[in-house]
C-alpha positions as CSV (number, residue, x, y, z in Angstrom):
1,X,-19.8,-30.3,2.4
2,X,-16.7,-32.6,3.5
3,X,-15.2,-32.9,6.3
4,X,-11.4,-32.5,5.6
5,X,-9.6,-32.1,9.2
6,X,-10.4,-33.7,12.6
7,X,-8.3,-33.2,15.6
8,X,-8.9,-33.7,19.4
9,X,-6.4,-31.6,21.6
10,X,-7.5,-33.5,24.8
11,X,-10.4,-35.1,26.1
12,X,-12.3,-31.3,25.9
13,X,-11.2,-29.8,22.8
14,X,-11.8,-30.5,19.5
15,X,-11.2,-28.6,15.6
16,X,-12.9,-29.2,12.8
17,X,-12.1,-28.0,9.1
18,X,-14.6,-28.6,6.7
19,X,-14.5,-27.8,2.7
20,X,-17.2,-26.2,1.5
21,X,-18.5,-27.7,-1.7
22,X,-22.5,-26.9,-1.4
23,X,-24.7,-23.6,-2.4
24,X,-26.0,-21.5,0.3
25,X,-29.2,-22.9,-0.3
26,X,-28.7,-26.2,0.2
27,X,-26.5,-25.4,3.6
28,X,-29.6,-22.9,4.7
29,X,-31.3,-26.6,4.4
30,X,-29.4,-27.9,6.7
31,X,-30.1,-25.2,9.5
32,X,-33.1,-23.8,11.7
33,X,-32.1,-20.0,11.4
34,X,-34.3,-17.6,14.3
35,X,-35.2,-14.2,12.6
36,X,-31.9,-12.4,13.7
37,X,-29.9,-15.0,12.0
38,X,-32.2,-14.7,9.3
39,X,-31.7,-10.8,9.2
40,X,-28.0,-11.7,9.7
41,X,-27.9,-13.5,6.7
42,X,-29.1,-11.1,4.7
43,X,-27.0,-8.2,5.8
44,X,-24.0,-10.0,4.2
45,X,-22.8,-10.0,0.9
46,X,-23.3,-12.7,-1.0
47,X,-21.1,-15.1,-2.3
48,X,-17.9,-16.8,0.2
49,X,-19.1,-14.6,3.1
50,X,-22.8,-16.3,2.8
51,X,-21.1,-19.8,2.4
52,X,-18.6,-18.7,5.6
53,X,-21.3,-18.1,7.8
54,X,-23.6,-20.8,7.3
55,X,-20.8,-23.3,7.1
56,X,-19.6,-22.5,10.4
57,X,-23.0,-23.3,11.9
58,X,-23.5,-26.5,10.0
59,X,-20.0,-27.5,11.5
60,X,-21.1,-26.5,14.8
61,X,-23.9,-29.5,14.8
62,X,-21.2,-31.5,13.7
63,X,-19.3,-31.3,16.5
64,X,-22.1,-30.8,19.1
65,X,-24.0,-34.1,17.5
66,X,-27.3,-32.6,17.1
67,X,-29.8,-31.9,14.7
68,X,-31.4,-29.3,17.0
69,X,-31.2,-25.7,16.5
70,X,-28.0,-23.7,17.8
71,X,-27.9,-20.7,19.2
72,X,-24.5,-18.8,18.1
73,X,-24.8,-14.7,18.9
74,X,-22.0,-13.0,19.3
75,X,-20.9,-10.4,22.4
76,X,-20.0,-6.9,22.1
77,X,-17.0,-7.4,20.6
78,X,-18.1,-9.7,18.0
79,X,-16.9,-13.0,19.6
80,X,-19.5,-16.0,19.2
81,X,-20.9,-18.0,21.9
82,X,-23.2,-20.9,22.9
83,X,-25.5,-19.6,25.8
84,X,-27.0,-23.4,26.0
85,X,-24.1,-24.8,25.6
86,X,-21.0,-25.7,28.5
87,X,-18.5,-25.0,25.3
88,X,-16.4,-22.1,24.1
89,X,-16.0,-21.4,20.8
90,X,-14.0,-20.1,18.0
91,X,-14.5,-19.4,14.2
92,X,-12.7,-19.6,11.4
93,X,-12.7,-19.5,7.5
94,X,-10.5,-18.6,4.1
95,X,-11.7,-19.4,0.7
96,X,-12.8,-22.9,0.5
97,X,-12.8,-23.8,4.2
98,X,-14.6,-22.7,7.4
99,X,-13.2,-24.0,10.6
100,X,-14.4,-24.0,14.2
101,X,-12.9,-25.2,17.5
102,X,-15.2,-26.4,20.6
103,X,-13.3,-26.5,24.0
104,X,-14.9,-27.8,27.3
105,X,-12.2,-26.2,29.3
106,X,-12.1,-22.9,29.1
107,X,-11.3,-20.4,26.3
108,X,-9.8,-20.8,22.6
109,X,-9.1,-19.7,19.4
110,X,-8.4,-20.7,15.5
111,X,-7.3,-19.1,12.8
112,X,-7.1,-20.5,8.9
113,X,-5.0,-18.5,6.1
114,X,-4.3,-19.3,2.7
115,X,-1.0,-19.0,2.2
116,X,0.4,-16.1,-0.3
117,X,3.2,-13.8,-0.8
118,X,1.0,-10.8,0.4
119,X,2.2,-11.3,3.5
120,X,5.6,-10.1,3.2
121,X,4.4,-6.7,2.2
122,X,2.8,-6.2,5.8
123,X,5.1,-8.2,7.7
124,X,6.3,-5.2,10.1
125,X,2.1,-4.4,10.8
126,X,2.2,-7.3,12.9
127,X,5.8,-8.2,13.7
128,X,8.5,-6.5,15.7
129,X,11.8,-5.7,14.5
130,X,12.9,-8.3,17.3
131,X,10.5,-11.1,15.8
132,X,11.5,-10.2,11.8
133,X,15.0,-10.6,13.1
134,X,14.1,-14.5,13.7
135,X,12.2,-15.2,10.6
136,X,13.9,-17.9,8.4
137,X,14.4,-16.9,4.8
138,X,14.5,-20.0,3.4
139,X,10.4,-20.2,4.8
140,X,10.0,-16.9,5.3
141,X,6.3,-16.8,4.1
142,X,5.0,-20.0,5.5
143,X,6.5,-18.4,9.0
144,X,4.9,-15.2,8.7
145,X,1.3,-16.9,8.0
146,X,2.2,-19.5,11.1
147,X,3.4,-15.8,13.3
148,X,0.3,-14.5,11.8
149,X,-2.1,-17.4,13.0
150,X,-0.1,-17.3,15.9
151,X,-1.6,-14.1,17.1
152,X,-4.9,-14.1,15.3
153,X,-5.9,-17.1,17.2
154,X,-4.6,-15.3,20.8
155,X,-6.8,-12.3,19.9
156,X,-9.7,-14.3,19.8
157,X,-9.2,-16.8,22.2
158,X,-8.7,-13.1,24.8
159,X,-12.1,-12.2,23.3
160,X,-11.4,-9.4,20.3
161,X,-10.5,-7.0,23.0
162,X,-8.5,-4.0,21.9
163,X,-5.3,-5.7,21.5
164,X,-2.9,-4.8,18.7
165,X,-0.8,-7.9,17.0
166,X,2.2,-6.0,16.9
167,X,2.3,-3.7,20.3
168,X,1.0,-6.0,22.7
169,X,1.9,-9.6,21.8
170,X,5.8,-11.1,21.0
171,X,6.6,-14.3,19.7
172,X,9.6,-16.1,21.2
173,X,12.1,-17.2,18.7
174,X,11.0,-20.6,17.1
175,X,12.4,-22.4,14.5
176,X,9.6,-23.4,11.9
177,X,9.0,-26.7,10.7
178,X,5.6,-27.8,8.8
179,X,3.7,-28.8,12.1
180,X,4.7,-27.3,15.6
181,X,4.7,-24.2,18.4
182,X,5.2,-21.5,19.6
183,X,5.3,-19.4,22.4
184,X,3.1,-15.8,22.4
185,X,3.5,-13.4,24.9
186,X,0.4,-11.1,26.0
187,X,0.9,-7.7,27.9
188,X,-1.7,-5.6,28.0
189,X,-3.1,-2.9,30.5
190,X,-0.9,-5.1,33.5
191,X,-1.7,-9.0,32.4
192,X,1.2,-10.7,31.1
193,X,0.2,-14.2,29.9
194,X,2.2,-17.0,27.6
195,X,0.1,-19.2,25.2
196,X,1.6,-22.4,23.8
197,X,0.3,-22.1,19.6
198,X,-0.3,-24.8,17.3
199,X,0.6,-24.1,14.0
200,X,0.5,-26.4,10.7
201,X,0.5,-26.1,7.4
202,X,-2.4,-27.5,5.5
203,X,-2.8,-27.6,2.2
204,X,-2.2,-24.3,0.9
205,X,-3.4,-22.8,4.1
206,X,-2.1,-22.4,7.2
207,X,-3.7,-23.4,10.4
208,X,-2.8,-21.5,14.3
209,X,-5.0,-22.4,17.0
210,X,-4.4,-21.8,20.8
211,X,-6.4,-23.0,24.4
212,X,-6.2,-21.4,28.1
């Protein structure tokens, strides 16, 4: 495993990407897995989910600096925590990568996509007609993956609560470069909140990741 992206947001929040190069057994190695992780394990399919999973907690003691064992369970709507540690989390992964992002300061989210033309075939699942109207067409896929992240990375920061891409968030009009961000709008049940994304493309992926 190699660590292929390092960024710190502030003096609390940091993202990792790391590419994932080794066999599950040889990650499993690198871990102390509790029975329900162990169960967890092998309730999933083998192959890239296996790899996703354990990757994700190998990068976590990467970026916690410890060789001790982590406790990650998730909540009832399946978003990870650390009950013994003072961090929020998020989780990420897409083919050869897993990704997580560690913030002392309150909520966050990532999201990583690989990048194809797929995406224009579900464009209006996620997107207004209002937010297709401002989509470049010169870039128009690497905009819809950064739109895409955009949201993704909103849902999970707000916890995986109900909340449909297209209904209840709207992205302000942004002109996309390679690297920048982007304002998303959240109204749901009464809360109306604005979250300044990070978006960047990376490789063939692209990256979204948002903090409160």
């Amino acid at each position: 495993m190699a660590l292929a992206y390092l960024k710190e947001l502030d003096a609390q929040t940091r993202i990792a990407l790391w590419r994932i190069e080794e066999h599950s057994e040889h990650l499993v190695a690198m871990l102390q897995l509790d029975q329900t992780e162990r169960t967890k394990l092998e309730s999933l399919s083998k192959g890239k989910r296996t790899l996703h999973w354990l990757a994700t907690r190998v990068l976590l003691r990467y970026l916690l600096q410890t060789p001790n064992y982590i406790r990650c369970p998730s909540d009832v709507n399946g978003k990870p925590y650390l009950p013994d540690y003072p961090f929020e989390i998020s989780l990420t992964h897409s083919y050869d990568y897993a990704g997580v992002m560690i913030s002392s300061s309150g909520p966050c989210g990532i999201d990583l996509e690989i990048v194809k033309e797929k995406v224009v075939r579900i464009k209006e699942k996620f997107l207004k007609p209002g937010e297709l109207a401002c989509i470049q067409k010169d870039d128009e896929i690497n905009q819809l993956y950064a739109c895409w992240c955009a949201k993704e990375a909103v849902y999970k920061l707000q916890g995986n609560r109900g909340i449909s891409f297209r209904r209840d968030m709207t992205i302000a009009p942004f002109d996309y470069k390679s690297q920048g961000t982007m304002q998303v709008q959240l109204s749901k049940d009464g809360l109306e909140k604005s979250y300044t994304v990070y978006y960047e493309r990376f490789h063939e992926y692209m990256l979204g990741y948002v903090k409160s």
